[in-house]
C-alpha distance (Angstrom), angle and dihedral (degrees) to the residues before:
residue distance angle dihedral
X1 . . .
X2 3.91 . .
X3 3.59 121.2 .
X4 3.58 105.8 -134.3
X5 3.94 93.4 166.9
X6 4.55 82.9 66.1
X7 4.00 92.9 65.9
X8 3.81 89.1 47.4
X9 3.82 86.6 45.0
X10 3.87 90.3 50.4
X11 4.13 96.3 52.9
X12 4.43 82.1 46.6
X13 3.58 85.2 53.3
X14 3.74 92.6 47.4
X15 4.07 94.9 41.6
X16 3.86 91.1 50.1
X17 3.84 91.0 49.4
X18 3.53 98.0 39.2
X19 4.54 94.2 51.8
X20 4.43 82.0 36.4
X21 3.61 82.2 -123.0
X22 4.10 90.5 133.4
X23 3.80 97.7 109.5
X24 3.80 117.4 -152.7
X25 3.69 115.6 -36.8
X26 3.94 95.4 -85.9
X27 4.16 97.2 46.1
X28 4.14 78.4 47.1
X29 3.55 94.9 57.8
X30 3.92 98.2 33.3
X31 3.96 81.0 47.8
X32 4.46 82.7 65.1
X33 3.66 94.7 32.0
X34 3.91 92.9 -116.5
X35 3.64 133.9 116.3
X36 3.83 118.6 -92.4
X37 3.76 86.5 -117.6
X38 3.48 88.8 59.2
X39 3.63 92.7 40.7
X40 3.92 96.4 54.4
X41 4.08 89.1 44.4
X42 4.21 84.7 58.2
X43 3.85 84.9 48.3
X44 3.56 100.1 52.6
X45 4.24 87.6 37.8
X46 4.12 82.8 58.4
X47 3.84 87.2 41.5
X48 3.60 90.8 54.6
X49 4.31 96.3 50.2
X50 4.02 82.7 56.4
X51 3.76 107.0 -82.6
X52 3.71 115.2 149.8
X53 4.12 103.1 -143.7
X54 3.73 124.9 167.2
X55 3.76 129.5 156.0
X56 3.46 133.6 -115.2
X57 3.73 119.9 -146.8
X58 4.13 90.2 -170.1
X59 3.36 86.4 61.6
X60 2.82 104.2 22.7
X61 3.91 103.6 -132.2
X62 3.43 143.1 85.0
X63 3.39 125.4 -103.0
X64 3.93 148.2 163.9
X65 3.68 122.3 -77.5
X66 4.18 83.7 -168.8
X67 3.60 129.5 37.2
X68 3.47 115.9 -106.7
X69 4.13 147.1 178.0
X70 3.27 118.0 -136.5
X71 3.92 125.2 174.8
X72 4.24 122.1 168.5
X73 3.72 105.2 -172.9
X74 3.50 132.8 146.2
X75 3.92 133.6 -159.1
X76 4.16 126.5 -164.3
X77 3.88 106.6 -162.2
X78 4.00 120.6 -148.1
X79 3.36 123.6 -92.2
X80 4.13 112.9 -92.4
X81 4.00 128.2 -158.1
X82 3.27 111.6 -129.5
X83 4.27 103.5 -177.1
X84 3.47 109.5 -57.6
X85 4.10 96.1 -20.8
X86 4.01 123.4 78.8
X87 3.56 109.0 -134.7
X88 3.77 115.4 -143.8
X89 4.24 112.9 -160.2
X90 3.84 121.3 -179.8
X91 3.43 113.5 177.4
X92 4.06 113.9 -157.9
X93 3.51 107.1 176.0
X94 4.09 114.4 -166.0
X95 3.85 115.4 -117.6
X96 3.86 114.8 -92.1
X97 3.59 125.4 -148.0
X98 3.97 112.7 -160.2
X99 3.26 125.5 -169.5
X100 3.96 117.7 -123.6
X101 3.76 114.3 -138.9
């Protein structure tokens, strides 16, 4: 089963980064309702696609050293008839992170 509740989880991540709004690394993760483990594997997964993350202890926050775009969406297309065979397509792109320059 897909976990629609990850891509909304993903643009949270991004908003809270993005305004430096994350708190320290527990309030960040109580913030998403995950563990901080969890929390700092997501970071180093965004890390990995390109993001530029570091944290802040004056404000306590991360934030990005780089602008970046990053969009998590998902889109489940209808079923088609093709002849005599339905044709299911469910499109689930990954999220994206593109650099701004």
């Amino acid at each position: 089963m897909i976990d629609f509740k990850a891509f909304d989880r993903i643009n949270k991540i991004n908003q809270l980064i993005k305004n430096k709004s994350t708190g320290n690394p527990k309030e960040f993760a109580n913030k998403l309702n995950i563990s901080k483990s969890i929390l700092f594997l997501i970071l180093k997964d965004f890390r990995a696609m390109g993001a530029h993350i570091k944290y802040c202890n004056e404000l306590r926050s991360y934030f990005y050293t780089k602008p970046v775009e990053i969009k998590a969406s998902y889109s489940i297309k209808k079923k088609k008839k093709k002849g005599n065979k339905t044709v299911t397509k469910t499109v689930l792109p990954a999220p994206k992170i593109k650099k701004i320059t």
